[in-house]
NUFI-748753 format. One record per atom (N, C-alpha, C): residue in one letter; atom name; x, z, y. Coordinates in Angstrom, 3 decimals. Layout:
REM NUFI-748753
["A" "CA" [X Z Y]],
...
//
This chain:
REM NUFI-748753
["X" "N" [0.829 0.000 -1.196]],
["X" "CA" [0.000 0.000 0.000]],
["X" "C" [0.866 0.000 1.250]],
["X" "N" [1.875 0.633 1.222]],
["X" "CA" [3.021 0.929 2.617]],
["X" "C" [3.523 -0.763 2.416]],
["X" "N" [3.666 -0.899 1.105]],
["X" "CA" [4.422 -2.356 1.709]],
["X" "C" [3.159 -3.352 2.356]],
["X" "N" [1.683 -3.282 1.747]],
["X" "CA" [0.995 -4.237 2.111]],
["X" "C" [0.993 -3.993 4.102]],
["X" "N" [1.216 -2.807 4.276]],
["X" "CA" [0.353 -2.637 5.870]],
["X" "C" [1.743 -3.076 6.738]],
["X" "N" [3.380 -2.665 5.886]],
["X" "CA" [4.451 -3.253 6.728]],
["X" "C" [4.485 -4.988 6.386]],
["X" "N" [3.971 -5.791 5.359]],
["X" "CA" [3.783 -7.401 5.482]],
["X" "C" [2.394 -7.586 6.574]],
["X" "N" [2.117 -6.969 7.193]],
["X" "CA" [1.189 -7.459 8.102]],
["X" "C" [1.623 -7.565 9.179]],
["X" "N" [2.812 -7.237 9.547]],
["X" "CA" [3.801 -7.178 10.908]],
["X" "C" [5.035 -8.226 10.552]],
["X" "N" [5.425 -9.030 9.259]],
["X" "CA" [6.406 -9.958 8.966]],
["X" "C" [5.756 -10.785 7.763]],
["X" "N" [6.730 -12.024 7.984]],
["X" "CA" [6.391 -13.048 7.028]],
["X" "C" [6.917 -13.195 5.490]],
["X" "N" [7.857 -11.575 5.654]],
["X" "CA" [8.187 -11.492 4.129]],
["X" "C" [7.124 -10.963 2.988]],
["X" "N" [7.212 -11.723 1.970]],
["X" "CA" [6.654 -10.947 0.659]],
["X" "C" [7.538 -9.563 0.418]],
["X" "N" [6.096 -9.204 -0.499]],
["X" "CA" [6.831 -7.446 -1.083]],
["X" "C" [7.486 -7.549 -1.383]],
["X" "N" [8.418 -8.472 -2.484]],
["X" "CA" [9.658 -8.141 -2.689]],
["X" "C" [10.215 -8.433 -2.020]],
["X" "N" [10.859 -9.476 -1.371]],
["X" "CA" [11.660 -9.457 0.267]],
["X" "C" [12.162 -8.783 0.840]],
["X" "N" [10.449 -8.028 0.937]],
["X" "CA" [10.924 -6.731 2.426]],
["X" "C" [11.560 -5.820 1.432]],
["X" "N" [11.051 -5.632 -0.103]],
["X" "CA" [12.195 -4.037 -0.891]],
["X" "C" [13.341 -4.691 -0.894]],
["X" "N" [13.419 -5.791 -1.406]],
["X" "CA" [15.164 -6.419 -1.631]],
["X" "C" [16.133 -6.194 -0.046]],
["X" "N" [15.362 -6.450 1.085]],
["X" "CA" [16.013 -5.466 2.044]],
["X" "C" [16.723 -4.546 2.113]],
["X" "N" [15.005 -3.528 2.180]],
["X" "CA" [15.416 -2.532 2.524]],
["X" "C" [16.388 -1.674 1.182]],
["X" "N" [16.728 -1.951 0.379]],
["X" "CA" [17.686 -0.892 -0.786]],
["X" "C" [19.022 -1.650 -0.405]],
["X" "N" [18.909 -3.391 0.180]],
["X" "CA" [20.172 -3.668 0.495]],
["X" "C" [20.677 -2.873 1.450]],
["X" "N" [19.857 -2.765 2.882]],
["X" "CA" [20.041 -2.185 4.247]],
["X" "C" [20.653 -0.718 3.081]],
["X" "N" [20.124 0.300 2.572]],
["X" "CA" [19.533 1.677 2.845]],
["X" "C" [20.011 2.715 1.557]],
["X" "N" [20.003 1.626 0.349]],
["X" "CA" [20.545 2.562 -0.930]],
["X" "C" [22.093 2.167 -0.661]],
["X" "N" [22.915 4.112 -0.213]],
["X" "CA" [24.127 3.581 0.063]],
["X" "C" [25.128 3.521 -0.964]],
["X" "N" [24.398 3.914 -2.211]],
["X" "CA" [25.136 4.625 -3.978]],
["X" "C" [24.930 3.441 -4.677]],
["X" "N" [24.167 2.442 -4.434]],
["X" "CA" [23.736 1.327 -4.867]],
["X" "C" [23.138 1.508 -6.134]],
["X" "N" [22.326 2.781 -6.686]],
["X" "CA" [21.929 2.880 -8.037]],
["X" "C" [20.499 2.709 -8.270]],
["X" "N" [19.706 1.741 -7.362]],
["X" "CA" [18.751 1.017 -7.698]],
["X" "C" [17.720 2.152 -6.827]],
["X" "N" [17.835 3.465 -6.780]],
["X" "CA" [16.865 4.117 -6.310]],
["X" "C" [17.116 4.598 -4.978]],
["X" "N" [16.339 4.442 -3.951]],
["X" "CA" [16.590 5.313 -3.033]],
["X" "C" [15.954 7.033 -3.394]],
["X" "N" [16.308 8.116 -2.765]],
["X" "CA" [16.709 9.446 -2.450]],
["X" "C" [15.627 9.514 -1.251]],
["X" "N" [15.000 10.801 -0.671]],
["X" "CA" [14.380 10.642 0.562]],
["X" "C" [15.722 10.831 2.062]],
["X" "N" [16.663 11.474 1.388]],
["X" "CA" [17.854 11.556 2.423]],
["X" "C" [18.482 9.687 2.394]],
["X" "N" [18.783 9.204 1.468]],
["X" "CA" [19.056 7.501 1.861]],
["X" "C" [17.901 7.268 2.726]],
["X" "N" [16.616 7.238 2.475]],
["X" "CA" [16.151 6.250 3.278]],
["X" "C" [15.549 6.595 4.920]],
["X" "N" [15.406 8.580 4.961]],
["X" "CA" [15.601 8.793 6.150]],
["X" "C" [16.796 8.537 7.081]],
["X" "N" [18.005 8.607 6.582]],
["X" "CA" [18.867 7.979 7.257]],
["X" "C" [19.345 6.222 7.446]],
["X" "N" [19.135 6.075 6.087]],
["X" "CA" [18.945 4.916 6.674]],
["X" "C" [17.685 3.895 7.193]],
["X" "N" [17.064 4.841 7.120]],
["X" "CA" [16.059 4.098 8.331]],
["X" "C" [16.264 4.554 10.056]],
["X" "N" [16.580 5.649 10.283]],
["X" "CA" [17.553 6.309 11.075]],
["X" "C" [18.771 5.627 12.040]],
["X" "N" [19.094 4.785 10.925]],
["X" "CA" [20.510 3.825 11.224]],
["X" "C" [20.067 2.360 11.613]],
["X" "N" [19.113 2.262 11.258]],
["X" "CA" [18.863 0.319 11.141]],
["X" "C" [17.661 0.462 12.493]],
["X" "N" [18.050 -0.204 13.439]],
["X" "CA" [16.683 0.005 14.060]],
["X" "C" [15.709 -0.911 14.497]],
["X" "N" [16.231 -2.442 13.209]],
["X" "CA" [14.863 -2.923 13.612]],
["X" "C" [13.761 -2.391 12.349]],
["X" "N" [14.314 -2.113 10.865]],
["X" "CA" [13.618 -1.160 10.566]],
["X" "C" [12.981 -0.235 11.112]],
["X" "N" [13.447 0.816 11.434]],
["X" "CA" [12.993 1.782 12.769]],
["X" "C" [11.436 1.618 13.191]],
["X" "N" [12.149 -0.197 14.042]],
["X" "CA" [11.097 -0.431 14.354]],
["X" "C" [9.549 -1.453 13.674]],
["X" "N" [9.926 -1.890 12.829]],
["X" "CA" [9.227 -2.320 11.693]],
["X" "C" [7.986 -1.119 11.304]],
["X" "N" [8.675 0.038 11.022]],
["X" "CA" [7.692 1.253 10.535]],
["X" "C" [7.570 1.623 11.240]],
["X" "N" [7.927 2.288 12.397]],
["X" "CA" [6.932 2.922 13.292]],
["X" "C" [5.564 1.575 13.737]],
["X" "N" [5.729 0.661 14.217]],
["X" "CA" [5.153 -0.582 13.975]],
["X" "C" [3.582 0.032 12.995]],
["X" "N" [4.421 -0.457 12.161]],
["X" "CA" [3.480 -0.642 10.804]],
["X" "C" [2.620 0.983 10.280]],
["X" "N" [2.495 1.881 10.503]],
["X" "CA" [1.752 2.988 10.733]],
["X" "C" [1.857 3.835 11.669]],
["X" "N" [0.181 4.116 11.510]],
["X" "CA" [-0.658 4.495 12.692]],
["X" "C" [-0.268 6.753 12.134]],
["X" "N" [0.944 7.044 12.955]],
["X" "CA" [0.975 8.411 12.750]],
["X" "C" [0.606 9.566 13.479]],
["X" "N" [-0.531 9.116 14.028]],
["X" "CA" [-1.181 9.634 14.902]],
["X" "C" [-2.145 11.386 14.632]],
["X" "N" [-2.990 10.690 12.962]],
["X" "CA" [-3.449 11.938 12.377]],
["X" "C" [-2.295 12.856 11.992]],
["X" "N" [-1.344 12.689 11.901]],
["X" "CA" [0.026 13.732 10.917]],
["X" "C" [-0.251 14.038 12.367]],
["X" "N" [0.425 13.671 13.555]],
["X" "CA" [0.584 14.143 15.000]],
["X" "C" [0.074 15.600 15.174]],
["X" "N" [-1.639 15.468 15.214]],
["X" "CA" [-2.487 16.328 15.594]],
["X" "C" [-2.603 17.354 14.414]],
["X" "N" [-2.086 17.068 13.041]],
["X" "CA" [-2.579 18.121 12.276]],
["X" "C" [-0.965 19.013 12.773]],
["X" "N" [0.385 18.696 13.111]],
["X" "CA" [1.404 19.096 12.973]],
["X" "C" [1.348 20.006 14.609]],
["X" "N" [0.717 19.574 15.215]],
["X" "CA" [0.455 19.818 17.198]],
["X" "C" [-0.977 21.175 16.705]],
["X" "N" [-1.580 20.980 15.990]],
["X" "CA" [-2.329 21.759 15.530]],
["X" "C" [-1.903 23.447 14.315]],
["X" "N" [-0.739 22.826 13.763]],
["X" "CA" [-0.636 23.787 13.381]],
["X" "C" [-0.888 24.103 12.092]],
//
């Protein structure tokens, strides 16, 4: 589903955009990203960056986190 709503902002297919991003982001190269690989390297790349912020609406996390 995350990949369908980030192909609505580019002309890559799902695999495309993963063959990317593990090129960009898995830095151990062992097929899996880690949540520390891909926060940083999403962190590091910033048209990624901007790709996902882009591509979801984090608006509800916002208010439940501003809420408490």
């Amino acid at each position: 589903q995350a990949i369908q709503a980030i192909n609505g902002h580019t002309n890559m297919s799902a695999e495309e955009f993963t063959n990317m991003v593990f090129q960009k982001i898995d830095v151990n190269n062992d097929g899996e990203l880690t949540l520390e690989e891909f926060i940083n390297g999403v962190e590091s790349d910033e048209d990624l960056m901007e790709l996902i912020t882009k591509s979801f609406d984090l608006s509800n996390v916002l208010k439940v986190i501003q809420s408490g």
